[in-house]
C-alpha positions, 0 to 999 in steps of 0.5 A, spaced: 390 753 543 394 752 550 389 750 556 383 748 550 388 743 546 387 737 549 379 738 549 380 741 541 383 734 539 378 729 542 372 734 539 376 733 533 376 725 533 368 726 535 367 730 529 371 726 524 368 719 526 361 722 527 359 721 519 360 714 521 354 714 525 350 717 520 352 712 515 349 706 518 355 703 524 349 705 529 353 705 535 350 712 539 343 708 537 345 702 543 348 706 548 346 701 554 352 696 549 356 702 548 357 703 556 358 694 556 363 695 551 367 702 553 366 702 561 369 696 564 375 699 560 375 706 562 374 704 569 380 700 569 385 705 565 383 710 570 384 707 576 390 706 573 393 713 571 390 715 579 395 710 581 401 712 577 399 720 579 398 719 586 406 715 586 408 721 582 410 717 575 406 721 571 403 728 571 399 733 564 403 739 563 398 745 566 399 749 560 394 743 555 389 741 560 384 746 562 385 744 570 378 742 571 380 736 575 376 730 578 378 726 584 384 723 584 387 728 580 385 725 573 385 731 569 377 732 565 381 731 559 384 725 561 376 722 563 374 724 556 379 722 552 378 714 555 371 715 552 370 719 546 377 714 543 373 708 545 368 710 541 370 713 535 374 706 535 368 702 535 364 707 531 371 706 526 369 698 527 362 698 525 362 702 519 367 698 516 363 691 518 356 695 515 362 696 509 364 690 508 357 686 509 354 691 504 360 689 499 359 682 500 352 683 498 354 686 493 359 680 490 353 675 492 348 679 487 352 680 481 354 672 482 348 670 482 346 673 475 
């Protein structure tokens, strides 16, 4: 794997959670409420790797990352990874809230009879 590992991990998560999507969480269908929900965060955890390379507290093994790096040093992976994890996150949550609302219906039903 070397330089593609990190990349091959977060195409994995995005792989696994992709049939959520197609099973009704609906989340890649609002992306103007996916941004709200997943920048602001983003935003405040990159600044913060920034800071902790720019102080030397921290750093990615060259052998894992492909070197593609954006300002401030942030590996491309690193940037990647503070999205496509919020987003199989809140994919994972919207599959389990359209579970359990499609569970409850049913329960409701089959009282009713």
């Amino acid at each position: 794997m070397g330089k593609a590992e990190y990349l091959i991990v977060l195409a994995a998560c995005v792989l696994v959670t992709l049939p959520l999507e197609m099973a009704g969480a609906r989340v890649y269908r609002r992306p103007k409420r996916l941004a709200g929900a997943i920048l602001p965060v983003a935003v405040v955890f990159l600044i913060w790797d920034a800071l902790a390379i720019a102080g030397g507290v921290w750093g990615y093994a060259p052998g894992f990352v492909t070197g593609i790096r954006a300002p401030f040093s942030i590996p491309l992976e690193e940037i990647l990874f503070f999205v496509v994890i919020p987003v199989c996150g809140v994919l994972t949550y919207e599959a389990v809230q359209v579970t359990l609302t499609a569970v409850r219906r049913r329960s409701e039903k089959v009282a009713s009879r």
